[in-house]
Biopython code that builds the backbone (N, CA, C, O; Angstrom):
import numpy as np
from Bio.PDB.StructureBuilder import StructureBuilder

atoms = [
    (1, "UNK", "N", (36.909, 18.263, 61.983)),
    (1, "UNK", "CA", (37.262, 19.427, 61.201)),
    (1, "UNK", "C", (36.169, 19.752, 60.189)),
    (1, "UNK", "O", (35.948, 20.845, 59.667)),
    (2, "UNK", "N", (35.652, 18.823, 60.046)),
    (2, "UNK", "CA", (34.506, 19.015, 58.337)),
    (2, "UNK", "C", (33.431, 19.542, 59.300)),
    (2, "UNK", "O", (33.238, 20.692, 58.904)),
    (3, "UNK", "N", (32.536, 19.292, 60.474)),
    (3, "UNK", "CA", (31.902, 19.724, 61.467)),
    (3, "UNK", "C", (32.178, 20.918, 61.276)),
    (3, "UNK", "O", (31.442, 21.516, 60.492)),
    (4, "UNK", "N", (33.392, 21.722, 61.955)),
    (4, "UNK", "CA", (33.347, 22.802, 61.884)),
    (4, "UNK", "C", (33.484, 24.162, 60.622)),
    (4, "UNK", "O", (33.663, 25.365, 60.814)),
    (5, "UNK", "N", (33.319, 23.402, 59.336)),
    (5, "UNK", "CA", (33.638, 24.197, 58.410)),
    (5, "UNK", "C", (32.033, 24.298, 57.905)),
    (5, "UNK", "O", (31.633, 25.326, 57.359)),
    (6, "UNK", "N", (31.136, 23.125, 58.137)),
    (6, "UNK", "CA", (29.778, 22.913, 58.014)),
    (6, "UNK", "C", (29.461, 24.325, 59.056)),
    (6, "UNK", "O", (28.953, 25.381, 58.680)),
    (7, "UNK", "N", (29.859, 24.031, 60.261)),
    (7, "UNK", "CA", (29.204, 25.689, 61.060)),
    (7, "UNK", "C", (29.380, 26.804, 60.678)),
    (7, "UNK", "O", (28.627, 27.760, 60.860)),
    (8, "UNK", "N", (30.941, 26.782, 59.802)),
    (8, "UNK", "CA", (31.286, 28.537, 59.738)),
    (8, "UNK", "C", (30.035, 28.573, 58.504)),
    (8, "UNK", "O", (29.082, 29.350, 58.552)),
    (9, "UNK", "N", (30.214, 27.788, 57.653)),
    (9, "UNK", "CA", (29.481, 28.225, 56.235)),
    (9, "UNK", "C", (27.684, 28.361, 56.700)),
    (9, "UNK", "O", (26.894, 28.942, 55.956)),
    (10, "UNK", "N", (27.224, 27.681, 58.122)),
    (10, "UNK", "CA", (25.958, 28.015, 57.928)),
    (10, "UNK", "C", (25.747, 29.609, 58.908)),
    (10, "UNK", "O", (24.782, 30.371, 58.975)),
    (11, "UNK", "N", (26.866, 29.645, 59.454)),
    (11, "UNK", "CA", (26.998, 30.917, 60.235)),
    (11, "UNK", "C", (27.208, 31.983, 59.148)),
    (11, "UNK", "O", (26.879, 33.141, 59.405)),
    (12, "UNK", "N", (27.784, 31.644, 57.833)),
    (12, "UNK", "CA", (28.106, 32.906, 57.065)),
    (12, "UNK", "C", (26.984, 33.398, 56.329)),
    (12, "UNK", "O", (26.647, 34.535, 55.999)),
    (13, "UNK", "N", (26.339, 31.933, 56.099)),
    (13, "UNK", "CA", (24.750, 32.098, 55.024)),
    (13, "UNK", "C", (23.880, 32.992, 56.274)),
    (13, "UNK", "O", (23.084, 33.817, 55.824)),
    (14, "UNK", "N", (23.949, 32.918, 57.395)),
    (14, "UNK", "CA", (23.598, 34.110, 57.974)),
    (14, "UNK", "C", (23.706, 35.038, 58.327)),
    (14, "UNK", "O", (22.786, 35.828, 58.541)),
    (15, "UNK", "N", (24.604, 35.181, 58.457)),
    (15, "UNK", "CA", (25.210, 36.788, 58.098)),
    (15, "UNK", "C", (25.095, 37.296, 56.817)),
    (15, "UNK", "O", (24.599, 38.415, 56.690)),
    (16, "UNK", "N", (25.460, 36.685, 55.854)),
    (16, "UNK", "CA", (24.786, 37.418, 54.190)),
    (16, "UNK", "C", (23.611, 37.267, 54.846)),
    (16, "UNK", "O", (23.639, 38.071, 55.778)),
    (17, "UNK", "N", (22.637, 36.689, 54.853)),
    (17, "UNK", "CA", (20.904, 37.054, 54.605)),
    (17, "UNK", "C", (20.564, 37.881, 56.124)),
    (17, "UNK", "O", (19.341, 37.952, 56.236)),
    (18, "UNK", "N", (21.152, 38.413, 57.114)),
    (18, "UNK", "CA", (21.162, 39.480, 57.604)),
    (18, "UNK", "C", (21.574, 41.297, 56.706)),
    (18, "UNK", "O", (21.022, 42.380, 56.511)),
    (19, "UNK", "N", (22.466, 40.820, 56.515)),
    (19, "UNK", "CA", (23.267, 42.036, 55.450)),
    (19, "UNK", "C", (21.883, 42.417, 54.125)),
    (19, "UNK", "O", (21.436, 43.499, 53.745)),
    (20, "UNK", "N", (21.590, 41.193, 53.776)),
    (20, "UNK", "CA", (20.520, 41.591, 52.484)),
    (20, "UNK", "C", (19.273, 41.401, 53.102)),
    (20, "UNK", "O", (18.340, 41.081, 52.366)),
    (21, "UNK", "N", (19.031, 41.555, 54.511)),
    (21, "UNK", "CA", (17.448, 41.842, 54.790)),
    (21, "UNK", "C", (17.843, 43.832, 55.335)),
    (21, "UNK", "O", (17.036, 44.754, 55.223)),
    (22, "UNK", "N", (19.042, 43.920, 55.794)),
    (22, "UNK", "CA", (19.407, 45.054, 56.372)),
    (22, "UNK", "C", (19.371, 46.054, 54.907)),
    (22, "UNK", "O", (18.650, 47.031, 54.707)),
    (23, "UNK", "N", (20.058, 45.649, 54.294)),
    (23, "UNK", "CA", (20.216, 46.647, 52.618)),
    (23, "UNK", "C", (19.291, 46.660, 52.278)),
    (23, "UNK", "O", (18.961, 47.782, 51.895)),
    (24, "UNK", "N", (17.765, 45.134, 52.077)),
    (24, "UNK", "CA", (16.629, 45.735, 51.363)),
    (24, "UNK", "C", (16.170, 46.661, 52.090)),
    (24, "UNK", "O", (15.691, 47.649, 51.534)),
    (25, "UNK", "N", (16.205, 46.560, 53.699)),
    (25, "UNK", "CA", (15.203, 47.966, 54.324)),
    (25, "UNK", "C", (15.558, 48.973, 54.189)),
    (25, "UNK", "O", (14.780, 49.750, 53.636)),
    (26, "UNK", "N", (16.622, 49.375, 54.527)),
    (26, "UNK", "CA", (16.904, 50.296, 53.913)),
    (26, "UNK", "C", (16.710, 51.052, 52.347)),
    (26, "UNK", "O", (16.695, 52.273, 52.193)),
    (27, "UNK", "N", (16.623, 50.439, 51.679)),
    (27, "UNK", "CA", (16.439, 50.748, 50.333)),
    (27, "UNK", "C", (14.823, 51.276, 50.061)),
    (27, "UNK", "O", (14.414, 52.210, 49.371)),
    (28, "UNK", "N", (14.100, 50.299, 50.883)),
    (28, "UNK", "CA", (12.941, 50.704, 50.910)),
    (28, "UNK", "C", (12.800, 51.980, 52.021)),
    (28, "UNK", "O", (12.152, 52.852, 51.440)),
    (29, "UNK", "N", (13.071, 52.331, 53.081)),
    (29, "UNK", "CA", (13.164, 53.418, 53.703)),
    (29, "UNK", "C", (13.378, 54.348, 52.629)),
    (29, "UNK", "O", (12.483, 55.122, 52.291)),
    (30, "UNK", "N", (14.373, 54.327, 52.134)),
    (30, "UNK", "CA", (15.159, 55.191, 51.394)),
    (30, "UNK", "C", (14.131, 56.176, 50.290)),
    (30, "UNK", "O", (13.948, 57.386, 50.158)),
    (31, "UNK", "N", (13.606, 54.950, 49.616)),
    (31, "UNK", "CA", (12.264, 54.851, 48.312)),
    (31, "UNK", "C", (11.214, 55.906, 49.234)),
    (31, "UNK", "O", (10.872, 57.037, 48.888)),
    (32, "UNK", "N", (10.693, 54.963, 50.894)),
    (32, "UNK", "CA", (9.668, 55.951, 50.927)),
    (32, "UNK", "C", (9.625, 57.351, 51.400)),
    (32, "UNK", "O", (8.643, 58.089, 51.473)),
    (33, "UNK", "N", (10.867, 57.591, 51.711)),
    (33, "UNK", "CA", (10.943, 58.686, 52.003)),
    (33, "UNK", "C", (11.345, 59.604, 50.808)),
    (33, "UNK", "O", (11.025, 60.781, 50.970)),
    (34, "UNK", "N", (11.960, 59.314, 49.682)),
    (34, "UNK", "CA", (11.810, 60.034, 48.413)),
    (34, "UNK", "C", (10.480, 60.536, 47.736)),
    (34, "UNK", "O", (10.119, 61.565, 47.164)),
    (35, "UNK", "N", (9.721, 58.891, 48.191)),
    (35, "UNK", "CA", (8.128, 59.128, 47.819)),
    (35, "UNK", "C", (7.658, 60.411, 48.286)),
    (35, "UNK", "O", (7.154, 61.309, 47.612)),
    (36, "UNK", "N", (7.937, 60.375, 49.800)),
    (36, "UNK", "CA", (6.641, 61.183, 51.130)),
    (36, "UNK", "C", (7.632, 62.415, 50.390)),
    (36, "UNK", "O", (6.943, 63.195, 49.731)),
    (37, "UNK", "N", (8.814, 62.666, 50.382)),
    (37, "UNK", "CA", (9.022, 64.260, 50.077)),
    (37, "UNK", "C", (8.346, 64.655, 48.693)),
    (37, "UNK", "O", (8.106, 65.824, 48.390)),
    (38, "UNK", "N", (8.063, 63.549, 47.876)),
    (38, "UNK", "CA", (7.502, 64.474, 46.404)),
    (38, "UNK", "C", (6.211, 64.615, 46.533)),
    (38, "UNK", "O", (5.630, 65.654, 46.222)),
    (39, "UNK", "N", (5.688, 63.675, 46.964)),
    (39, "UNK", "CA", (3.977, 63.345, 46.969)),
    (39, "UNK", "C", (3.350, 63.896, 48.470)),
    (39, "UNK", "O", (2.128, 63.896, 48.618)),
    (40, "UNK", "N", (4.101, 64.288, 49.390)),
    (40, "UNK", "CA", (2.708, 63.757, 50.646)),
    (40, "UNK", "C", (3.962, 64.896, 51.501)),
    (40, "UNK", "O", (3.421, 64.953, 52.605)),
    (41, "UNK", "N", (4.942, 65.574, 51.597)),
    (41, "UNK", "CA", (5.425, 66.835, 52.071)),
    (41, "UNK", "C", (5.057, 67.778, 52.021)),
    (41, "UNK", "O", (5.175, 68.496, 53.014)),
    (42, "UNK", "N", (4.408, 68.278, 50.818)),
    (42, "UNK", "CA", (3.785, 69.485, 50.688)),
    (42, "UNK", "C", (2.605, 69.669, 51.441)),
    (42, "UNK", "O", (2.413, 70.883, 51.377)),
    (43, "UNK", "N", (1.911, 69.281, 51.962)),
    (43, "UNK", "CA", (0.568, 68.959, 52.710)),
    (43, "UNK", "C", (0.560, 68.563, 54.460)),
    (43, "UNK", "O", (-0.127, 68.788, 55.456)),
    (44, "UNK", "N", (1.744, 67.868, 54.085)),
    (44, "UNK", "CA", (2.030, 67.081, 55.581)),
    (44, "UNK", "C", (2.805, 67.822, 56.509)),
    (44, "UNK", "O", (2.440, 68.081, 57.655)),
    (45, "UNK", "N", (4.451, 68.335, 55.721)),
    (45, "UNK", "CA", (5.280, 68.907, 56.622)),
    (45, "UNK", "C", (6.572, 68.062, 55.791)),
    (45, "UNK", "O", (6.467, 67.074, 55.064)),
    (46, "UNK", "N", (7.588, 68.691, 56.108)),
    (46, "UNK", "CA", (8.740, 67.747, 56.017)),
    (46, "UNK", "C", (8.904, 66.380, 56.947)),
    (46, "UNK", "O", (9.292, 65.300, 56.500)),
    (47, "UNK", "N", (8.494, 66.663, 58.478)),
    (47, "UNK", "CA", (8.646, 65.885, 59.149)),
    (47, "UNK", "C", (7.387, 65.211, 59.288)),
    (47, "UNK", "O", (7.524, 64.237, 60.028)),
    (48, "UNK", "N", (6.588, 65.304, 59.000)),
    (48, "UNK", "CA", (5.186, 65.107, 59.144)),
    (48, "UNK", "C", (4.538, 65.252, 60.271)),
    (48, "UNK", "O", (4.059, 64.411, 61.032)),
    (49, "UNK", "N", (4.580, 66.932, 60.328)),
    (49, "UNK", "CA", (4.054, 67.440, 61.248)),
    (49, "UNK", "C", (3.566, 68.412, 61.356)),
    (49, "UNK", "O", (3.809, 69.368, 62.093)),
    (50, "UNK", "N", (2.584, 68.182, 60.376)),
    (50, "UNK", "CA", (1.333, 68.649, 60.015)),
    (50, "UNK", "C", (1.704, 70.302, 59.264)),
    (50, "UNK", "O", (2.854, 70.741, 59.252)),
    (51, "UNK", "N", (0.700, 70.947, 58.765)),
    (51, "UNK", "CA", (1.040, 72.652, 58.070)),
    (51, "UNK", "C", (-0.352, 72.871, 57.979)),
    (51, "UNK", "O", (-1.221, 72.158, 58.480)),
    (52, "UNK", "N", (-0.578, 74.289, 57.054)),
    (52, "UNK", "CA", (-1.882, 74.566, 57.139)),
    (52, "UNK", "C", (-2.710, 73.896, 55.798)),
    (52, "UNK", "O", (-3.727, 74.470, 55.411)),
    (53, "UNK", "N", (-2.352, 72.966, 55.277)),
    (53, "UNK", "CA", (-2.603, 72.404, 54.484)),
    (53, "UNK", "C", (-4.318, 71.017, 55.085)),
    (53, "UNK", "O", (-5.535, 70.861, 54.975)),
    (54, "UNK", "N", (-2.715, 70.259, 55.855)),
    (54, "UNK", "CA", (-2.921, 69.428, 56.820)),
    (54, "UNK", "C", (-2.703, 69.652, 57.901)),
    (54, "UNK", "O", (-1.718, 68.965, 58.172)),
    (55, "UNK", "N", (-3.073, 70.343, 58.979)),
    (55, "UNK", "CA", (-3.006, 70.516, 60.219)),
    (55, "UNK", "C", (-2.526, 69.605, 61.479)),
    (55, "UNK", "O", (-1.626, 69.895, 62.268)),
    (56, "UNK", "N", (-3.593, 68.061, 61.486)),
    (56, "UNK", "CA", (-2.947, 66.875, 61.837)),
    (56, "UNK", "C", (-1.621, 66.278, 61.742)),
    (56, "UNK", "O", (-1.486, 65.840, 60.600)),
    (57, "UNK", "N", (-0.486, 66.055, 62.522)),
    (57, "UNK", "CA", (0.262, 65.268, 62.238)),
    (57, "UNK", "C", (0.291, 64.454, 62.154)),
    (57, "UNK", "O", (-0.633, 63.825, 62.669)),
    (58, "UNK", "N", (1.355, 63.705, 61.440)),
    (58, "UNK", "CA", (0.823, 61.940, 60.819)),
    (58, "UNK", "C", (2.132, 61.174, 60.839)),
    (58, "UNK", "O", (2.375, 60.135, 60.225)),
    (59, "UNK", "N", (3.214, 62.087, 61.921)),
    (59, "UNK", "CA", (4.855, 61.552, 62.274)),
    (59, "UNK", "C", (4.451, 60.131, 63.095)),
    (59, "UNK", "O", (3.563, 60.302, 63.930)),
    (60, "UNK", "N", (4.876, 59.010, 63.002)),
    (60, "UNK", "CA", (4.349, 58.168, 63.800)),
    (60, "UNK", "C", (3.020, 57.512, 63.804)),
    (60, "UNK", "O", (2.592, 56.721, 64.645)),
    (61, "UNK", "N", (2.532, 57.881, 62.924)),
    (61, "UNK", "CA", (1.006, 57.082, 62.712)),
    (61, "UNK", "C", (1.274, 55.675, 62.620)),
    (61, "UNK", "O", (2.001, 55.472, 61.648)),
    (62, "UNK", "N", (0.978, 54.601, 63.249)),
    (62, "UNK", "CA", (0.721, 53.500, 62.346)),
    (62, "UNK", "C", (0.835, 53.590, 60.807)),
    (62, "UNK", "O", (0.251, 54.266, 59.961)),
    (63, "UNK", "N", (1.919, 52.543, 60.759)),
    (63, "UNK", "CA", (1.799, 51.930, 59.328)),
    (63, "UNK", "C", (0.086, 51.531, 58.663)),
    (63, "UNK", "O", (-0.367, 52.347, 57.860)),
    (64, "UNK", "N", (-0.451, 50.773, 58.885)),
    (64, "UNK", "CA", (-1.634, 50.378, 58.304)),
    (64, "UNK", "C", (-2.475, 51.725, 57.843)),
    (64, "UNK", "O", (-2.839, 52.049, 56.713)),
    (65, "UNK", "N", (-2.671, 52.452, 59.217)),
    (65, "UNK", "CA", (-3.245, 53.995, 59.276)),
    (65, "UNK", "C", (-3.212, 54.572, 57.486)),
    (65, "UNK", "O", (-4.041, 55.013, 56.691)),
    (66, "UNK", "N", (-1.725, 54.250, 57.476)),
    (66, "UNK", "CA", (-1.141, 55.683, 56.471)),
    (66, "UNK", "C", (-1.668, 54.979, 55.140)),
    (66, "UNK", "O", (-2.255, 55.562, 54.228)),
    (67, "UNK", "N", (-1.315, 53.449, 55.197)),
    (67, "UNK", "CA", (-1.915, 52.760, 53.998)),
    (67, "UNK", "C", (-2.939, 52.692, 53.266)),
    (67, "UNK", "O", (-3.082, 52.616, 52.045)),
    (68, "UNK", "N", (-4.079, 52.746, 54.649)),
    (68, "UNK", "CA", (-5.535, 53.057, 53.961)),
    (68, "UNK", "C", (-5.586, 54.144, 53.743)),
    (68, "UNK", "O", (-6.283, 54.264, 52.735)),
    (69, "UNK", "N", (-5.131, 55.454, 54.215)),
    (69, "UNK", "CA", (-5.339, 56.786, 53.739)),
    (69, "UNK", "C", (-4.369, 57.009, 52.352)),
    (69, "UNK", "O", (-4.844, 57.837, 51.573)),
    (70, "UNK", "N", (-3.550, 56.617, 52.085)),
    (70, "UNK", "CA", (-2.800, 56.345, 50.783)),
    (70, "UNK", "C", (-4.408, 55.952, 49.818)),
    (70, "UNK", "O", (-5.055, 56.788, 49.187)),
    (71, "UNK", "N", (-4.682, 54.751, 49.931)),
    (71, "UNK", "CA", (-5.103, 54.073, 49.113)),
    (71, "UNK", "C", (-6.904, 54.716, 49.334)),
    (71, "UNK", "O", (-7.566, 54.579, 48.305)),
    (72, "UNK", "N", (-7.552, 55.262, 50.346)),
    (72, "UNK", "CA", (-9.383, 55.815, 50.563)),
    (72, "UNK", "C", (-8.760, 57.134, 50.804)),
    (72, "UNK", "O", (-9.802, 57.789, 50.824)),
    (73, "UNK", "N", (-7.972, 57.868, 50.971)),
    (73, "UNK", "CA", (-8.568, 59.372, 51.386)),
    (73, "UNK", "C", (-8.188, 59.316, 52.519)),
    (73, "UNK", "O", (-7.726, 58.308, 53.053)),
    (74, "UNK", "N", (-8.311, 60.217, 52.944)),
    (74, "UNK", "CA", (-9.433, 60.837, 54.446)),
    (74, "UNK", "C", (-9.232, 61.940, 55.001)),
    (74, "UNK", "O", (-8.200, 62.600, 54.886)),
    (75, "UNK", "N", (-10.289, 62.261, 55.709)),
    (75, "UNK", "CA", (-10.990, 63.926, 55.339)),
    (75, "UNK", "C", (-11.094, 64.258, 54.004)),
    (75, "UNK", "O", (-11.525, 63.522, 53.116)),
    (76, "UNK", "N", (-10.590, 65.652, 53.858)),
    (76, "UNK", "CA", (-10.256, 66.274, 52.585)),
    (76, "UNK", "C", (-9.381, 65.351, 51.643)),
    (76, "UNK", "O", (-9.888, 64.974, 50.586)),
    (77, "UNK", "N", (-8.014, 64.944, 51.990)),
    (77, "UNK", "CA", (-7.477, 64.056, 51.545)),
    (77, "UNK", "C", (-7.939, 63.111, 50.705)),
    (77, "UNK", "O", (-8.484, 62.141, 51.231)),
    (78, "UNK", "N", (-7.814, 63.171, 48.901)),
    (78, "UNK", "CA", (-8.112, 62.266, 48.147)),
    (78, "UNK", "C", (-7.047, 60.964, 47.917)),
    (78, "UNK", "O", (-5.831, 61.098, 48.050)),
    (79, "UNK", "N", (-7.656, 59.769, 47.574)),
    (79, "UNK", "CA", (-6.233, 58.940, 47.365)),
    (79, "UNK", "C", (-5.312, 59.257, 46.422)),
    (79, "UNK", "O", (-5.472, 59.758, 45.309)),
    (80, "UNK", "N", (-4.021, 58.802, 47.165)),
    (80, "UNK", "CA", (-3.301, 59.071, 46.204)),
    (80, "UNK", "C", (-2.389, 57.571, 45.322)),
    (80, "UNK", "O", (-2.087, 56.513, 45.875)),
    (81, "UNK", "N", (-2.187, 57.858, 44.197)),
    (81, "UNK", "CA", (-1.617, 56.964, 43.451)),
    (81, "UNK", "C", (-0.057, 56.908, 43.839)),
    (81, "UNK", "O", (0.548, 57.928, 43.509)),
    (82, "UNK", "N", (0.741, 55.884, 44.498)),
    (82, "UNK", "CA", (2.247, 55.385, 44.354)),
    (82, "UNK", "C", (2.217, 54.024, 44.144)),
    (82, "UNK", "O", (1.332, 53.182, 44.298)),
    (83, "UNK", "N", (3.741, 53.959, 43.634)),
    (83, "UNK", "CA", (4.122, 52.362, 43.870)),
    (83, "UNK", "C", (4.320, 51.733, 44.610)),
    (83, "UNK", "O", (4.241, 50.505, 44.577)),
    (84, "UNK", "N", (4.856, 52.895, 46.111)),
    (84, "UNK", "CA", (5.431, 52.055, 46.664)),
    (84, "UNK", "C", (4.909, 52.494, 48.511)),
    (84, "UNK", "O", (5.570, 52.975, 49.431)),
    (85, "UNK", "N", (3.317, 52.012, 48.419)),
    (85, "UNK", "CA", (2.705, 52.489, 49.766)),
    (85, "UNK", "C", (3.665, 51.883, 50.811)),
    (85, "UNK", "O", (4.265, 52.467, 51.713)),
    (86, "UNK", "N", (3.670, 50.670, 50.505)),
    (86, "UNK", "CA", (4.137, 50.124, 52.167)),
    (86, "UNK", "C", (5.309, 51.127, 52.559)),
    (86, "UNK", "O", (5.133, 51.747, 53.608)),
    (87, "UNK", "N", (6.669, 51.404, 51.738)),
    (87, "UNK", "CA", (7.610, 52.086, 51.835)),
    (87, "UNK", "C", (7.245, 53.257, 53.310)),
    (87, "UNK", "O", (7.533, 53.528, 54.475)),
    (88, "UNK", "N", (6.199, 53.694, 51.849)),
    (88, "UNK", "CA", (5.705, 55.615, 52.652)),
    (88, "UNK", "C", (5.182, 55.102, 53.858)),
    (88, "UNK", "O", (5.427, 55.751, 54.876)),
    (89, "UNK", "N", (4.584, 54.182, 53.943)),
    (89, "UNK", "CA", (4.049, 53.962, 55.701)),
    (89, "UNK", "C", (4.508, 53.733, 56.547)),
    (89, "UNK", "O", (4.230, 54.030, 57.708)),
    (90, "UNK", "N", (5.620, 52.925, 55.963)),
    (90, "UNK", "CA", (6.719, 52.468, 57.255)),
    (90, "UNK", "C", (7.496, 54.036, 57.415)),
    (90, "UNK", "O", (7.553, 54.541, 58.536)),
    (91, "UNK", "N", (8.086, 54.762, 56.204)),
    (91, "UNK", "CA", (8.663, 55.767, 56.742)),
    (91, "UNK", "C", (7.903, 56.638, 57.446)),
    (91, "UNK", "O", (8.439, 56.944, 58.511)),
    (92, "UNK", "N", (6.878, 57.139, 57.256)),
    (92, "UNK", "CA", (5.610, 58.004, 58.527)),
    (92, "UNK", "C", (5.794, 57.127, 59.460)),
    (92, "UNK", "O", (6.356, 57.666, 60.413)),
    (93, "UNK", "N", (5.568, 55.940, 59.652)),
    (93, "UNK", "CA", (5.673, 55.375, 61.014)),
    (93, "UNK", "C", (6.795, 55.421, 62.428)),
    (93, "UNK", "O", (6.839, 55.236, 63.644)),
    (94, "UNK", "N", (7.733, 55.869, 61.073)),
    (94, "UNK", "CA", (9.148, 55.694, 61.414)),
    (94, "UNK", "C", (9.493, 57.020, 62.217)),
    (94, "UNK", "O", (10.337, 57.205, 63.094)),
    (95, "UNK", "N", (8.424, 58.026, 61.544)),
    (95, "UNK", "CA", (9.220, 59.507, 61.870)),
    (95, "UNK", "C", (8.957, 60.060, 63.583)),
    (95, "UNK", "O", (8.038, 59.810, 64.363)),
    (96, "UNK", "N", (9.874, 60.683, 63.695)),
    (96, "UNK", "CA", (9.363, 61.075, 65.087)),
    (96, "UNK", "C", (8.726, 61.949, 65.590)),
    (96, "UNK", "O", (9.128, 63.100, 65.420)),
    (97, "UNK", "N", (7.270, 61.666, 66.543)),
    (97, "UNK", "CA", (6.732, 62.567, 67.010)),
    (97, "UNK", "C", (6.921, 63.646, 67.641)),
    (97, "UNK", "O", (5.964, 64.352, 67.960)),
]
sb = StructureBuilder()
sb.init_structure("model")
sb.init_model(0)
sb.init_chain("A")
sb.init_seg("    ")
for serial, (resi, resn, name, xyz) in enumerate(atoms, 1):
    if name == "N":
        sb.init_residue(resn, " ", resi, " ")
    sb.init_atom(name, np.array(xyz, "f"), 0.0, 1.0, " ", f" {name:<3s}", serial, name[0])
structure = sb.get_structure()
């Protein structure tokens, strides 16, 4: 009986730290997509797909992609200052082409 109360409780500690890896991503989704609409929509698109600003779309870019252009530029594109790059990259990464 003690066996099996040892399993439920290590079965439950995983399920909480599923639940709180699921809520932080989200939260961070959440963040970078608040980010990309204040900072990087006007240029990009809502969906990020591209305007006459930025022509290129950037729905689906690689994460890393969006990071270094966050942080160097590119093209015209000067860097830009956030807190929370990884966020914005995963959400561009995220979006659909």
């Amino acid at each position: 009986m003690k066996v099996t109360f040892i399993q439920k409780g290590s079965r439950m500690k995983r399920i909480v730290s599923a639940l709180f890896a699921v809520a932080f991503a989200t939260t961070a989704l959440a963040d970078g997509a608040a980010t990309y609409a204040s900072k990087c929509k006007g240029c990009h698109g809502a969906a990020g797909e591209g305007s006459k600003m930025a022509p290129a779309p950037i729905a689906g870019m690689p994460a890393d992609t969006v990071k270094k252009a966050i942080a160097e530029g590119k093209g015209k594109m000067k860097p830009v200052k956030v807190d929370d790059a990884d966020a914005v990259a995963a959400y561009v990464a995220g979006l659909k082409k």
